[in-house]
N, C-alpha and C positions, 0 to 999 in steps of 0.2 A: 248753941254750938259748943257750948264750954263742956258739956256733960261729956266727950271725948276724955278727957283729966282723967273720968270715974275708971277707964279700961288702962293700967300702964304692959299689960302683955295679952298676946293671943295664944291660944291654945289649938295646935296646930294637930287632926286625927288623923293626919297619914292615909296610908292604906288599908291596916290592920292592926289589931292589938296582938293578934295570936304570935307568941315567940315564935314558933317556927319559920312562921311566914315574916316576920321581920328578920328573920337570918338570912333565909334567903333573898330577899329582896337586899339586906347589905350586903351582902359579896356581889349580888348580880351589879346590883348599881356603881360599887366600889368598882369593879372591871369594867364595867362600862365609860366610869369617869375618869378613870386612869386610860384608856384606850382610846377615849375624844381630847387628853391633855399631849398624847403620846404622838396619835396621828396627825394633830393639828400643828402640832409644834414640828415636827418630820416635815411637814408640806411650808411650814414658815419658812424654816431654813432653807430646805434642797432650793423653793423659787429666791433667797434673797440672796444667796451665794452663787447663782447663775446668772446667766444671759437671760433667761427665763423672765429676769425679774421686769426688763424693760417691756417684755409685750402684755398690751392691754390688757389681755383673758386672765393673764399669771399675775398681775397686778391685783386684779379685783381678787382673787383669788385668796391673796396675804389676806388681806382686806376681812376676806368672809373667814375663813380662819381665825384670826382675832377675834372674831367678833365670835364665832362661834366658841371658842374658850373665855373670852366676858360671859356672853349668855347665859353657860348652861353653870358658869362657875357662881352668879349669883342664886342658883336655885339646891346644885346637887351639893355642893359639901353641906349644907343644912340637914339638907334629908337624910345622908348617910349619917351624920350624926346623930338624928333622931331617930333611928332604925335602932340603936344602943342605948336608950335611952327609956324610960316611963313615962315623963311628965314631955312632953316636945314641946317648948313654950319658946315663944319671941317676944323680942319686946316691940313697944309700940312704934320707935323709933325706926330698929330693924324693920318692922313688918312695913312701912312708909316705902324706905329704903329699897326694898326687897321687888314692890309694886313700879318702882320708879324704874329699878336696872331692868327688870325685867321689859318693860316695856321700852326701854330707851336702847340695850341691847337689839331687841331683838325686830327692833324700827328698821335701826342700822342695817343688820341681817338680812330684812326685806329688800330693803332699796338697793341693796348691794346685786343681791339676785338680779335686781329689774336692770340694773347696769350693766349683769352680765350678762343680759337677755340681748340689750342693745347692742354690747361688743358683735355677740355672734351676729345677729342683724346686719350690721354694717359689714363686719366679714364675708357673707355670705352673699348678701345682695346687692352691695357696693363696692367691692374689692379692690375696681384700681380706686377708690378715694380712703380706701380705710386709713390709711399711715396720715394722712393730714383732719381725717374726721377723728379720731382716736389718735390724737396727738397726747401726750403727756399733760399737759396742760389741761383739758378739756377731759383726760380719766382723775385729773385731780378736783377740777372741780364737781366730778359726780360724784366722787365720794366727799368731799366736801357738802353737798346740795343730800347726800344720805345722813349725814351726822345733824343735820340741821332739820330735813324731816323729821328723822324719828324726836328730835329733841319738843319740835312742835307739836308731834301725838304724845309724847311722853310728860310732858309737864302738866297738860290737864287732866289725866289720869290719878297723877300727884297729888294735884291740888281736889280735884276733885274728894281724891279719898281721904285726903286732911282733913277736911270739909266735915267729912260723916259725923254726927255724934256716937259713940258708943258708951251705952248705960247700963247695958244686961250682960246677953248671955257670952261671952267670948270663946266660943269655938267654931275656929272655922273648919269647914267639914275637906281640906285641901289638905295638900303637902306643901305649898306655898302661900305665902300671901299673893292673893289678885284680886283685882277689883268686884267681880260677881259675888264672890266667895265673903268681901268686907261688905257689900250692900245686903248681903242677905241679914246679918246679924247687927246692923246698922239701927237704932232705934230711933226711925224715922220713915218716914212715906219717899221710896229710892225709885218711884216710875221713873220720874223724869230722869233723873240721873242712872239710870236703869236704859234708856233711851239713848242718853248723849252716850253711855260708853259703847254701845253698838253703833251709832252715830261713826263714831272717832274710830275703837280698835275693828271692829265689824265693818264698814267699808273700806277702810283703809286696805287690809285682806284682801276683801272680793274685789274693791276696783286693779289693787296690783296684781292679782292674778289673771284678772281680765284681760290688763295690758301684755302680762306674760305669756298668756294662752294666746291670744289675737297674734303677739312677733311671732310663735314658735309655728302659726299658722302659715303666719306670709313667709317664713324660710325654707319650710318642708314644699310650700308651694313653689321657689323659687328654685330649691335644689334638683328640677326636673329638669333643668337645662345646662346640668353640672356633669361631667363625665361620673363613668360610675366609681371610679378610685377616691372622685371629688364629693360623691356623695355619701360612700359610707365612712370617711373622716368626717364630714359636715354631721353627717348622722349621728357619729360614735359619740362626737361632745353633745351635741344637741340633748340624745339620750340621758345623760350625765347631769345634764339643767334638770330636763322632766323630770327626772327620776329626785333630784332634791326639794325641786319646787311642789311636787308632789304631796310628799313626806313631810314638807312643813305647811304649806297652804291649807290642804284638805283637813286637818283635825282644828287648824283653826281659826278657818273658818265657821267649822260645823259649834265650836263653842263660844266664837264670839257673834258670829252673823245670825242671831235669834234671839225671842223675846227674853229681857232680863231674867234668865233665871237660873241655879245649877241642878244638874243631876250627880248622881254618883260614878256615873261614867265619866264625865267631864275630867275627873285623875288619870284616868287610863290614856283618854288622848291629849293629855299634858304631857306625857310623858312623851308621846311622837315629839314633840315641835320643840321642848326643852331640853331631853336627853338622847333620843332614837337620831334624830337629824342632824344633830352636831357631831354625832356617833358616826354617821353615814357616811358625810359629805368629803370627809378625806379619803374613804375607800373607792367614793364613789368617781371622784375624780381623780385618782391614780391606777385603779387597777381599769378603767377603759380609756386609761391616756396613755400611750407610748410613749410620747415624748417627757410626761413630767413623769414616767418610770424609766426610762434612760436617765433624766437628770440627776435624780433622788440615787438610782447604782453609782453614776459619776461622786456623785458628790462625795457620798457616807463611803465606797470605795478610795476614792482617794484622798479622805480624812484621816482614815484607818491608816492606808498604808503611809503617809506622814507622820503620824505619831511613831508607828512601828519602828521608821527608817531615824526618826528623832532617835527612842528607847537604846535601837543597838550603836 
């Protein structure tokens, strides 16, 4: 295990050597990470400076927000800096690091969803108990019981890939470090450990999705007994989950739920789960929400015109 020593940095091949296509890929991504720090941080404020901020939905809400600006902020300022670059190298420490947020981020991220799968549950199918089921107390300790999840999936991922030796070749064929990507170039027999990480981040995935898919099942089911004004509000958020849980489930699943190994596509649907879905989720959740689009005019409306009335 000491032969790790021999590697002190990785050699990260991105997407593309061809200058062009690294230009555009950095303005793409520079706007796109300027526009997940923008929107995210827009949906922080409008819910903590409102009424908004005490109900359940809008709580978890802050929640996945943060988390989606941790996320994707351990992955994309690297990459757009290596988009400017020749040599894209990390060091051994960072690339550790890198494998750690990433998966402890994006734990969090998950569980969050699954809480907010429950909010709506409980709203939908139990509504005169929802205020004493989703009591404050009880939305703190879900996110509390998500920090502590992902910190469970995330630490032997860690350790796991402290573990590797590395004695040869050091390029990993990714734009980040992740575990697939270190076992492949690991100088060592990585079945088993090729096993446990599908084991860990690969079930993890499909069983939360399972559970996500099964609620959204039993409240479209439930919503048949709801007036129809009752159903397409229940519907419009509903939509709004699918439509996130989608966008980040589906790609990764399909690269962590199968036998250890990468393809060169495996970049392209990195890219959904770390930069497209942090991307999304604030658009997604305000432009088919009325009320957090009334709140966000309230707010930034009348922030404005207080300075204004300050100024003269």
């Amino acid at each position: 295990m000491e032969s790790q020593s021999n590697i002190s940095e990785f050699i990260l091949l991105g997407f593309s050597y061809d200058p062009n296509v690294q230009l555009f890929c950095f303005v793409l991504f520079l706007l796109v990470y300027v526009s997940i720090l923008v929107g995210n941080l827009l949906v922080l404020v409008s819910i903590t400076c409102s009424s908004l901020y005490h109900q359940p939905m809008y709580y978890f809400l802050t929640h996945l927000s943060s988390m989606d600006i941790c996320y994707t902020s351990s992955v994309t300022p690297k990459l757009i800096g290596d988009l400017l670059v020749e040599k894209k190298s990390i060091s051994y420490g960072s690339c550790m690091l890198q494998v750690f947020s990433m998966h402890f981020f994006g734990g969090v991220e998950i569980f969050i969803l699954a809480a907010m799968a429950f909010d709506r549950y409980v709203a939908i199918c139990k509504p005169l108990h929802y205020m004493i089921i989703m009591s404050r107390s009880k939305c703190n300790f879900l996110v509390l019981s998500a920090w502590v999840g992902a910190a469970a999936h995330s630490f032997p991922q860690l350790f796991l890939a402290i573990l590797l030796p590395f004695c040869g070749p050091n390029e990993i064929d990714h734009y980040f470090c992740d575990i697939f990507p270190l076992l492949k170039v690991a100088c060592t027999d990585t079945y088993v450990a090729g096993l446990l990480v599908v084991a860990n981040s690969g079930l993890i995935a499909l069983v939360t999705f399972v559970v996500l898919f099964v609620s959204y099942v039993i409240i479209l089911f439930t919503l048949r007994n709801h007036s129809a004004e009752g159903r397409r509000k229940a519907l419009s958020t509903c939509a709004s989950h699918i439509t996130v849980v989608l966008l980040y489930f589906a790609p990764a699943i399909f690269v962590y739920l199968r036998p250890p190994t990468t393809f060169p596509e495996d970049k392209v649907f990195a890219v959904f789960y770390t930069i497209i879905a942090p991307m999304f989720n604030p658009l997604i959740y305000t432009l088919r929400n009325r009320e957090m689009k009334d709140t966000m005019r309230k707010v930034w409306c009348q922030s404005y015109f207080q300075r204004k009335n300050t100024h003269n």
